[in-house]
TILUM-592638 format. One line per 10 residues: number of its first residue (from 1); their letters; for each residue x, y, z of C-alpha. Coordinates in Angstrom, 1 decimal, padded with zeros to 4 digits. Layout:
REM TILUM-592638
NUM> A> X Y Z  ...
This chain:
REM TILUM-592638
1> XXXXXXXXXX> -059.5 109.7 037.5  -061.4 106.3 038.4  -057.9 104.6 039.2  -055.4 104.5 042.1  -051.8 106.7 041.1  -048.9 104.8 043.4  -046.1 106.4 041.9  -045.9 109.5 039.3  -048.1 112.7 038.5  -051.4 112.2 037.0
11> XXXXXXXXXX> -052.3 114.8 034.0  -054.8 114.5 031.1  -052.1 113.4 028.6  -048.6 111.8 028.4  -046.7 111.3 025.2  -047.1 107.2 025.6  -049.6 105.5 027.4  -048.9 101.4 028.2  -051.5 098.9 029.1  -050.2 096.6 031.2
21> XXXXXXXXXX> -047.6 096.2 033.9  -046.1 092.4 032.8  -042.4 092.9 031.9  -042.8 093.7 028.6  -045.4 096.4 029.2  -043.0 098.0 031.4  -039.8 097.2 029.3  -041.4 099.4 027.0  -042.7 102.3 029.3  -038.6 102.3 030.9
31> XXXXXXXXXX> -037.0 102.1 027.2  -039.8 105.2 026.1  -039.3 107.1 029.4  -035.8 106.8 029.0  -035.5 108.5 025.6  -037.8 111.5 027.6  -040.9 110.4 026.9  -043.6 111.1 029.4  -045.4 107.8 030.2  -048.3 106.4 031.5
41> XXXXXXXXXX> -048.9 102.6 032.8  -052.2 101.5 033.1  -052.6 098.7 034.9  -056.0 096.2 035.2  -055.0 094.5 038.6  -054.8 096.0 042.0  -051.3 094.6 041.7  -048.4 094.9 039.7  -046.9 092.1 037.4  -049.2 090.5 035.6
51> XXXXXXXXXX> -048.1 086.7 034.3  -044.4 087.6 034.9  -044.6 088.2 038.2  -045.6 084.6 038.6  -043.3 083.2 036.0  -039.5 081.9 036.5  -038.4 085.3 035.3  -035.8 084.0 032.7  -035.2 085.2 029.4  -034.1 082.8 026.3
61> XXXXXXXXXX> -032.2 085.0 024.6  -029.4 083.5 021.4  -026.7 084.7 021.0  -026.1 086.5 024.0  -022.8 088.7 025.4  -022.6 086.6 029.0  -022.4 083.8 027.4  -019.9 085.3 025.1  -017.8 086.3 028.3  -017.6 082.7 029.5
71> XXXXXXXXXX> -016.3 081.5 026.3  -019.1 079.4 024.8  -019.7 080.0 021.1  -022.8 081.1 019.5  -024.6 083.2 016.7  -027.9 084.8 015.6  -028.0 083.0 012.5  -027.8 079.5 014.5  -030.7 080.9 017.4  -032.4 082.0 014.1
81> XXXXXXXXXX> -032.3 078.6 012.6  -033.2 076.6 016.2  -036.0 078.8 016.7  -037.7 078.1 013.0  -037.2 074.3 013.7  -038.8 074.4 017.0  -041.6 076.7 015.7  -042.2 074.5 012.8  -042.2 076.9 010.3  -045.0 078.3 011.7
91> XXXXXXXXXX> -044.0 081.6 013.3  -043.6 084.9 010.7  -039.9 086.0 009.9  -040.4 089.7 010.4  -041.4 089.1 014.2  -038.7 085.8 014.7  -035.8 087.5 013.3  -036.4 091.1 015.4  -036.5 088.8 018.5  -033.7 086.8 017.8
101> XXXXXXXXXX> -031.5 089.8 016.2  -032.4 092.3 018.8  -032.7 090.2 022.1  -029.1 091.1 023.1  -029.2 094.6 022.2  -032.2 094.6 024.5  -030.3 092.7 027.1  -027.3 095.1 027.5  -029.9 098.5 027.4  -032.0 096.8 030.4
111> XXXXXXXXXX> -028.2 096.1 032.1  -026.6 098.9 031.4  -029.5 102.2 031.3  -031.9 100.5 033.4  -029.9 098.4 036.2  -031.1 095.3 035.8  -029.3 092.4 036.8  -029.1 088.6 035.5  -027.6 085.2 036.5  -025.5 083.5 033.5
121> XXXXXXXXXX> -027.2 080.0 033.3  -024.1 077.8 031.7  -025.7 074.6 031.5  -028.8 075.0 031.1  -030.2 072.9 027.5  -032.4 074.2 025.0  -035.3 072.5 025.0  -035.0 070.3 021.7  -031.3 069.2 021.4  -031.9 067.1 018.4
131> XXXXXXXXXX> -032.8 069.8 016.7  -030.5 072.3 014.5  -029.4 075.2 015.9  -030.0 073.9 019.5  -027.0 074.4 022.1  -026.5 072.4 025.5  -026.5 075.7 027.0  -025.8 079.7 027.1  -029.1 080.6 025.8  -031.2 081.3 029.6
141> XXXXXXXXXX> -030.5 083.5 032.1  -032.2 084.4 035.2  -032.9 087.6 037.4  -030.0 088.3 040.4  -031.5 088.0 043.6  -033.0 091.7 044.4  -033.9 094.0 047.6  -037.3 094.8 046.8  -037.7 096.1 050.2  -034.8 098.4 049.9
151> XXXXXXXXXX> -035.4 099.9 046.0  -039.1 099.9 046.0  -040.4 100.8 050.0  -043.7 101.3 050.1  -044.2 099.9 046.4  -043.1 097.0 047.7  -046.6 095.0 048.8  -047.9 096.1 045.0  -045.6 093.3 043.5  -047.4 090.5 042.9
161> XXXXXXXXXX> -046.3 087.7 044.5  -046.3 083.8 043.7  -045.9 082.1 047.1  -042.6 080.7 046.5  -039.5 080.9 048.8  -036.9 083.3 047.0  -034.1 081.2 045.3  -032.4 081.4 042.0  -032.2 078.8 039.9  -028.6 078.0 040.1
171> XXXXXXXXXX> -029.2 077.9 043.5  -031.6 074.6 042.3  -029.3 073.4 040.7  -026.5 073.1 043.4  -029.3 071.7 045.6  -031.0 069.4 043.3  -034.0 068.7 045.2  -036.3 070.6 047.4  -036.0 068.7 050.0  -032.8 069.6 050.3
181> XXXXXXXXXX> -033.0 073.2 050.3  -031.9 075.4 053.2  -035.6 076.6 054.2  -034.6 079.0 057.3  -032.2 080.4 055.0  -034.7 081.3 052.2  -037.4 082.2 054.7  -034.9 084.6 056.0  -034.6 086.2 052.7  -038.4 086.6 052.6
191> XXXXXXXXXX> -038.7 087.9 055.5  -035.9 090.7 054.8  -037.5 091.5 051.3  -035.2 089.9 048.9  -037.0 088.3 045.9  -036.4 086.1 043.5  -037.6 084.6 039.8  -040.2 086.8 038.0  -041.1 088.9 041.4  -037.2 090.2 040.9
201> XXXXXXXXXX> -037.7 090.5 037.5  -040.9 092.9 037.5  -039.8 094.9 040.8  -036.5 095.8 039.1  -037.8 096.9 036.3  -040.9 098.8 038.5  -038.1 100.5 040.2  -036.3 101.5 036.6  -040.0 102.9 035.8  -040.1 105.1 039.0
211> XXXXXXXXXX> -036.4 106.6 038.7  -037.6 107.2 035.3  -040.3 109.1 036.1  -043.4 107.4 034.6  -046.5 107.2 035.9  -048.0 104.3 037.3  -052.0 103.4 038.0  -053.5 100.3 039.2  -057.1 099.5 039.4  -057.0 101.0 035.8
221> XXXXXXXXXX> -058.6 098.9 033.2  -058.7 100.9 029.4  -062.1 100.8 028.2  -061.9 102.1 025.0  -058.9 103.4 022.3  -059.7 106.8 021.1  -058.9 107.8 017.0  -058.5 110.7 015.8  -057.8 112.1 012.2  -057.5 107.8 011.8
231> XXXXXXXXXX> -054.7 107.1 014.6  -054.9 106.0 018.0  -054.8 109.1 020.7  -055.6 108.0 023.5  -057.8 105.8 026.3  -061.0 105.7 028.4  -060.8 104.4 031.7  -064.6 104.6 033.0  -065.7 107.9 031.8  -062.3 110.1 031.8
241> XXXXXXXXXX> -060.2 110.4 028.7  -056.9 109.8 028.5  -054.4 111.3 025.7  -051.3 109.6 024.0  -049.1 112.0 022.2  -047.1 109.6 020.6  -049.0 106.2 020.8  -050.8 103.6 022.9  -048.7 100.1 023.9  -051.1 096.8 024.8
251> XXXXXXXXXX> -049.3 094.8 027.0  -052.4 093.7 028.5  -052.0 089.6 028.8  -053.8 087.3 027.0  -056.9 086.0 026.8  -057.3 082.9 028.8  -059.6 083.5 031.9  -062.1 084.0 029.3  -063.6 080.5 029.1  -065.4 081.2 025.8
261> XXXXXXXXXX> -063.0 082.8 023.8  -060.5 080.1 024.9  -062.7 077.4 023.7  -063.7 079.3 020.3  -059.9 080.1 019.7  -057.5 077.3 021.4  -056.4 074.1 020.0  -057.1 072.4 022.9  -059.1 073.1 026.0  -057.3 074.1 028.9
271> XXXXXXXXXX> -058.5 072.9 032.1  -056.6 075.1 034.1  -053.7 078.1 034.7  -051.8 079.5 036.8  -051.7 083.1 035.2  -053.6 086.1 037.6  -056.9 085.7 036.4  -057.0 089.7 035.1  -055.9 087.5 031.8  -059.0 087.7 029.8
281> XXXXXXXXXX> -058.5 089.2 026.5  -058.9 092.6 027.2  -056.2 093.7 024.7  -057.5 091.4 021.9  -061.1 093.3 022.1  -059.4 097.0 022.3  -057.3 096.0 019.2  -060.3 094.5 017.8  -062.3 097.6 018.0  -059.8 099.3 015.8
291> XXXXXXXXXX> -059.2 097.0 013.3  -056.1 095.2 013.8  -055.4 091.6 012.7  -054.8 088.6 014.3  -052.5 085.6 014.8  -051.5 082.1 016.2  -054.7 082.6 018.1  -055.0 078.4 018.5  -051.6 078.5 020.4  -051.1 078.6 024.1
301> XXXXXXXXXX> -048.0 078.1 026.6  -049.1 074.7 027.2  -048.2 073.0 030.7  -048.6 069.9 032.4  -050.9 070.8 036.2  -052.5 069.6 039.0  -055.1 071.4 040.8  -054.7 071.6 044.4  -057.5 072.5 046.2  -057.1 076.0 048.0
311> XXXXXXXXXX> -054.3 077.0 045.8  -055.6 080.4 044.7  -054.4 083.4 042.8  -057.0 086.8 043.5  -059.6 084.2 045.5  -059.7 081.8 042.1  -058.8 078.8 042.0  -055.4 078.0 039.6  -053.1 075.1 038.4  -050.1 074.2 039.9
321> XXXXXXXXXX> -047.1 073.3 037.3  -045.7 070.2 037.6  -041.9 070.0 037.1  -039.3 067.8 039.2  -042.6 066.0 040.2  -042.8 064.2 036.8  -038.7 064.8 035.9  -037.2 063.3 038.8  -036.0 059.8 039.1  -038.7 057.2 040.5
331> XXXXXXXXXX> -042.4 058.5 039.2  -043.7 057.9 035.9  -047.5 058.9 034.5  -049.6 056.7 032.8  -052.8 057.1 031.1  -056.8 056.5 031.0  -055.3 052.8 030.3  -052.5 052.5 032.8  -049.8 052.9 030.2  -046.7 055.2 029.9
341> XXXXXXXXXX> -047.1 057.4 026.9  -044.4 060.0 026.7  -041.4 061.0 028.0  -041.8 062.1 031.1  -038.9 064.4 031.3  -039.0 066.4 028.2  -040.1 070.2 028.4  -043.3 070.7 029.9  -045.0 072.8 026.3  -044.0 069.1 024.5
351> XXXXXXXXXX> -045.6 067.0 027.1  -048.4 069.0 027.2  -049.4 068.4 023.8  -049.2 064.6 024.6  -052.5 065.0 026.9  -054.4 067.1 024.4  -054.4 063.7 021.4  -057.3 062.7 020.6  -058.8 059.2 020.0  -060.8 059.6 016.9
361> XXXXXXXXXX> -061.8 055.7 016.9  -063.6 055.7 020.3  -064.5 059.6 020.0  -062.1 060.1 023.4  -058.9 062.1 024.9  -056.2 059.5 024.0  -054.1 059.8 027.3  -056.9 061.4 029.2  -057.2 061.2 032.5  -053.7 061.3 033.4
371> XXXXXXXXXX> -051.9 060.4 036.7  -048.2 060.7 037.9  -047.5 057.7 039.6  -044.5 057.3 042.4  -043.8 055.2 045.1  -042.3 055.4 049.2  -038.9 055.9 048.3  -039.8 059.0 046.2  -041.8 060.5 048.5  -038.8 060.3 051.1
381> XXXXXXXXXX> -036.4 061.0 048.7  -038.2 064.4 047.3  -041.2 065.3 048.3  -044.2 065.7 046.2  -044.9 069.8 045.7  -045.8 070.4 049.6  -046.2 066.9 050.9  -043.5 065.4 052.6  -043.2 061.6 053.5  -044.3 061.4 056.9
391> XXXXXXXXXX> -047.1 064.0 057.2  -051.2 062.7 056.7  -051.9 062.2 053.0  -053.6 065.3 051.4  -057.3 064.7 049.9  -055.7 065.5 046.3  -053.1 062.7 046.4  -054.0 059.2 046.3  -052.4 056.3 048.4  -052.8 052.6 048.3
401> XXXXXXXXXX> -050.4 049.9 049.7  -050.4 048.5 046.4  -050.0 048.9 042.4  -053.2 046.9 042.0  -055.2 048.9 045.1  -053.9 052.1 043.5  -055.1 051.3 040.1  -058.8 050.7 041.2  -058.4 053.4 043.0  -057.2 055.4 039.6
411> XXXXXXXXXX> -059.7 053.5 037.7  -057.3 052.2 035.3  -056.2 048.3 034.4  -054.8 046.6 037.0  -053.4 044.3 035.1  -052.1 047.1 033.0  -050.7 049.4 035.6  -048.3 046.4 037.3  -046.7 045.3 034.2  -046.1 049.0 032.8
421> XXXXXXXXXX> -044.4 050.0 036.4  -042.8 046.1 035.8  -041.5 047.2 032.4  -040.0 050.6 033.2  -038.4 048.9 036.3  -036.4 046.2 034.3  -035.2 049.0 032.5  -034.6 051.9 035.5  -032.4 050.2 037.2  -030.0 050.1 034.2
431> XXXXXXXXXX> -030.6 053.7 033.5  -032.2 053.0 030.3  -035.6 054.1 028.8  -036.4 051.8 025.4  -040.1 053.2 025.3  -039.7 057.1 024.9  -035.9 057.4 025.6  -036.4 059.7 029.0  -033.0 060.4 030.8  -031.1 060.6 027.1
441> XXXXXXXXXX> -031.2 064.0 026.5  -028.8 067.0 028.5  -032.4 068.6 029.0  -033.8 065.6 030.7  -030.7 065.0 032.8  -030.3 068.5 034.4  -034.1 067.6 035.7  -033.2 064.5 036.9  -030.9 064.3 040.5  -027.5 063.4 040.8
451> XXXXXXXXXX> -027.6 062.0 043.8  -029.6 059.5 042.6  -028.1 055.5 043.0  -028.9 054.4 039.9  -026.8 055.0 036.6  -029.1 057.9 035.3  -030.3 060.7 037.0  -033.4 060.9 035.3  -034.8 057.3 036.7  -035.2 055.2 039.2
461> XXXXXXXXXX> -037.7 052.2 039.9  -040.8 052.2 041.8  -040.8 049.4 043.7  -041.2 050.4 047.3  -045.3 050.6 048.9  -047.0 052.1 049.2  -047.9 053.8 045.8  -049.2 057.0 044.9  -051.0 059.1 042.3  -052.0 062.2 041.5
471> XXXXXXXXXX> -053.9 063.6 039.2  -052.5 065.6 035.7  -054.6 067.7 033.4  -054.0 069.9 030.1  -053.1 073.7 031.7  -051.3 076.8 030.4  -049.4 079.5 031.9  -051.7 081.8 029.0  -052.4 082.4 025.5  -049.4 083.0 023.0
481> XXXXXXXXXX> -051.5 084.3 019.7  -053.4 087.5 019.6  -052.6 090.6 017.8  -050.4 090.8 014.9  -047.6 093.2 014.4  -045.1 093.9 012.5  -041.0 093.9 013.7  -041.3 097.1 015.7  -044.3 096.2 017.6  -046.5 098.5 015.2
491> XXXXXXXXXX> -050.2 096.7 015.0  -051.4 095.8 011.6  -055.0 096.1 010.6  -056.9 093.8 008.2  -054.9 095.5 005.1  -052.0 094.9 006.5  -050.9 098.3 007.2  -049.8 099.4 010.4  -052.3 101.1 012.6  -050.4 104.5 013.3
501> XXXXXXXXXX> -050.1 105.6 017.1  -050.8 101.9 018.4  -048.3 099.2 019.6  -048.4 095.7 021.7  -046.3 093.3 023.1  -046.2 090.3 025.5  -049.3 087.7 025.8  -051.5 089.7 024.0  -049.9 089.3 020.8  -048.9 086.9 018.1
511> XXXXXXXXXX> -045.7 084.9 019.4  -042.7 085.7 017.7  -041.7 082.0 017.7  -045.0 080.8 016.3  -046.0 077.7 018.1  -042.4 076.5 019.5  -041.0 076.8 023.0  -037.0 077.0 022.3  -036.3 076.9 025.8  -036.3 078.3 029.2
521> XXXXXXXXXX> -037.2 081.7 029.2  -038.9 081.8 026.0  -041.7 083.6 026.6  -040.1 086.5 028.1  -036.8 086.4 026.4  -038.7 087.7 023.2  -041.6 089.5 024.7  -039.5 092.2 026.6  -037.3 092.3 023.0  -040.4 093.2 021.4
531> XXXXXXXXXX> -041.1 095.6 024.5  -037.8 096.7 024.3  -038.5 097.7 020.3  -041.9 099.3 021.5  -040.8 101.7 023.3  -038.2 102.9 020.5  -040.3 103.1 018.1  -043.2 105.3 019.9  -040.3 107.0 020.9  -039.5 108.1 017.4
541> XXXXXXXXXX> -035.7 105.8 017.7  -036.5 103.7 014.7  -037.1 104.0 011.9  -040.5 103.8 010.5  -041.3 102.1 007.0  -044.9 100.9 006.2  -045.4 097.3 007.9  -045.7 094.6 005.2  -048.9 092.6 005.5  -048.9 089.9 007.9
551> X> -048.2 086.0 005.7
């Protein structure tokens, strides 16, 4: 077998075989292992992870029994009707509804049969509090802190990690800034193998996957699906077969680190991500083979990033996500004309879609370039990603003494610039935002510091040289449309009948939300729901009906 076994007994057949080893793909090895299925996890990378290894590791999940144990009401049918508001009516109610009505049955059987452990964020927003449906918190929670070192020993440096010191993000929020965080403390925890965020997340559940017995290959990328008698049976990886008993799971990522399917599929072009760049559609061709259908394949988890030279993930170079950077009191971004054009503080899939408008008059991005712009005091106050105040100015941030210097050096209005940075001044220091009404929301708020002097956390003025700017472009963390399915992850061809033996989840399907982004956690709140519902069906634990075509 052309592939490298770290954990598990390698045979010519297993009842289910997973591609993928994101936390959906092994959501739904655990949950089939678990009802004694023999299972094998194939896994592209040398590492294991994929995307959620990377990713803040929190689940958006309605509804949910912590937040029914601290007293705060919710229901499925209110998540439901959030969700459909958010997603615009775009997403299909077979796939929203088994994600909203199932993500707490998923979250206790992950709890209680698999040992996972999560942090009860209380006040942390939705996303879109205007919206119906939407709750000032309850809905995301986080991965406890784990011992990697301790549950997964040599396992351990086959986690993919993100660079980031493990801390939790209630931890952030009693800290507020990262300047202020206790950095010999954290490095401590490093250093002793605790992990944090979507590394806790993935090596939990790889540790669930090893006391369960399955089988686990990196360095394994499925070539082929093999049919037989018209269902799916199997794999190729290079030229060894590989049977499926019961049926084959995609969990394979989605599809953008390929530049040409991005651009032929994708709304917008994305300039850059931070995903591993084993993300390049390798699912959506398998299921294509076969003939499975196809959805939401224009969306993407849109992002606000930089790109900082020398910040690589597998030797390529990757966006960084911009976050307090842009949320926190005293910075702003302005446009190709020097002007603020959005709030700055609202989530980063919303903003996003602010830099993608186009300019149909002069045949032009809108907003394009982009630039967050901040001044001294920030930079004391906070930091900018790994610059600190004090320390030589990095080649990929841009410094001038004043407004005016900084906007030639921008190459946007001067004249412009000043009186935009005037206007949201006046207005700063009264804690107000009449342009785009950043700072009014709960969601922009909890970004914002409250240490901050001036009556709302989310702003400050930027009046204190010299000036700085850095540069913003359109980025993703990866696709969210791919392969259809119907509510128990069963792929649907062209007909729209499900394709027996075959099964996918995570990136390299069709979102269950459509095109909206509910809140924190809502890629992987519904992604490991759908892996949980994966793994019970190949399992033979649900019922089977014949899928209804895809509307």
């Amino acid at each position: 077998m052309p592939v490298e076994i770290i954990t598990g007994t390698e045979k010519d057949a297993y009842d289910v075989i997973v591609l993928g080893s994101g936390a959906g793909g092994l959501t739904a090895a655990a949950t089939a292992a678990h009802a004694g299925r023999s299972v094998l996890v194939l896994e592209k990378a040398s590492l294991i992870g994929g995307t959620s290894a990377v990713s803040g590791g929190m689940l958006w999940i309605g509804a949910n029994h912590l937040a029914r144990a601290a007293g705060l009401e919710d229901s499925v049918e209110d998540a439901a009707v959030y969700v459909r508001e958010v997603g615009r009516g775009r997403g299909r109610d077979e796939l929203l509804d088994a994600a909203v009505t199932r993500g707490d049955e998923m979250l206790r059987f992950v709890e209680d049969e698999l040992g996972l452990r999560f942090i009860f964020l209380e006040d942390f927003p939705d996303y879109c509090l205007h919206l119906a449906g939407s709750r000032p918190g309850g809905r995301t929670i986080e991965p406890a802190l784990f011992d990697a070192e301790s549950a997964l020993g040599s396992l351990r440096p086959l986690v993919r990690v993100d660079g980031r010191l493990p801390f939790t993000m209630q931890e952030y929020e009693r800290w507020g800034a990262f300047t202020r965080f206790p950095i010999d403390e954290l490095t401590q925890r490093q250093t002793d193998g605790k992990v944090a965020k979507g590394q806790a997340l993935v090596a939990s559940l790889l540790a669930a996957n090893v006391s369960l017995g399955v089988t686990i290959a990196v360095d394994a990328r499925a070539d082929r699906l093999v049919t037989d008698g018209g269902r799916i049976a199997g794999v190729t990886v290079g030229d060894r077969t590989i049977s499926a008993r019961d049926g084959v799971v995609i969990a394979a990522g989605g599809f953008e680190w390929d530049d040409k399917l991005a651009d032929s599929m994708l709304a917008a072009r994305i300039f850059t991500k931070c995903s591993p760049p084993t993300n390049e559609g390798d699912g959506y061709r398998l299921a294509q083979r076969v003939g499975a259908s196809f959805g939401g394949l224009r969306n993407a988890w849109w992002a606000p990033m930089s790109i900082i030279p020398g910040d690589l993930r597998d030797g390529r170079q990757i966006g960084t996500l911009l976050r307090f950077e842009r949320q926190g009191p005293g910075s702003i971004m302005v446009n190709r004309d020097g002007k603020r054009f959005a709030n700055e503080s609202q989530n980063y899939n919303d903003l996003a879609r602010s830099l993608q408008s186009w300019d149909s008059a002069n045949y032009r991005p809108l907003n394009s370039p982009v630039h967050i712009v901040f001044d001294q005091r920030y930079l004391e106050n906070y930091g900018l990603l790994t610059h600190r105040a004090g320390q030589p100015t990095p080649e990929w941030l841009v410094e001038a003494a004043t407004l005016e210097e900084l906007a030639a050096k921008i190459d946007v209005p001067a004249d412009t610039l000043t009186a935009t940075v005037e206007r949201f001044n006046e207005h700063a220091v009264k804690g107000e935002d009449p342009d785009f009404g950043r700072g009014v929301s709960a969601y922009d708020r909890y970004w914002g510091d409250d240490e901050n002097p001036y009556p709302n956390p989310s702003l400050a003025p930027l009046d204190t040289g010299p000036f700085y700017a850095l540069a913003v472009v359109n980025g993703c963390f990866g696709t969210s449309g791919g392969i259809a399915t119907d509510g128990l992850a069963r792929v649907i061809d062209t007909d729209g009948v499900a394709i027996q033996g075959l099964y996918a989840v995570g990136n390299s399907t069709e979102n269950a939300y459509g095109a909206g982004y509910p809140g924190a956690g809502a890629t992987l709140g519904p992604i490991m729901t759908m892996g949980y519902l994966a793994g019970r069906t190949v399992a033979g634990l649900e019922r089977s009906e014949p899928a209804a075509a895809p509307r």
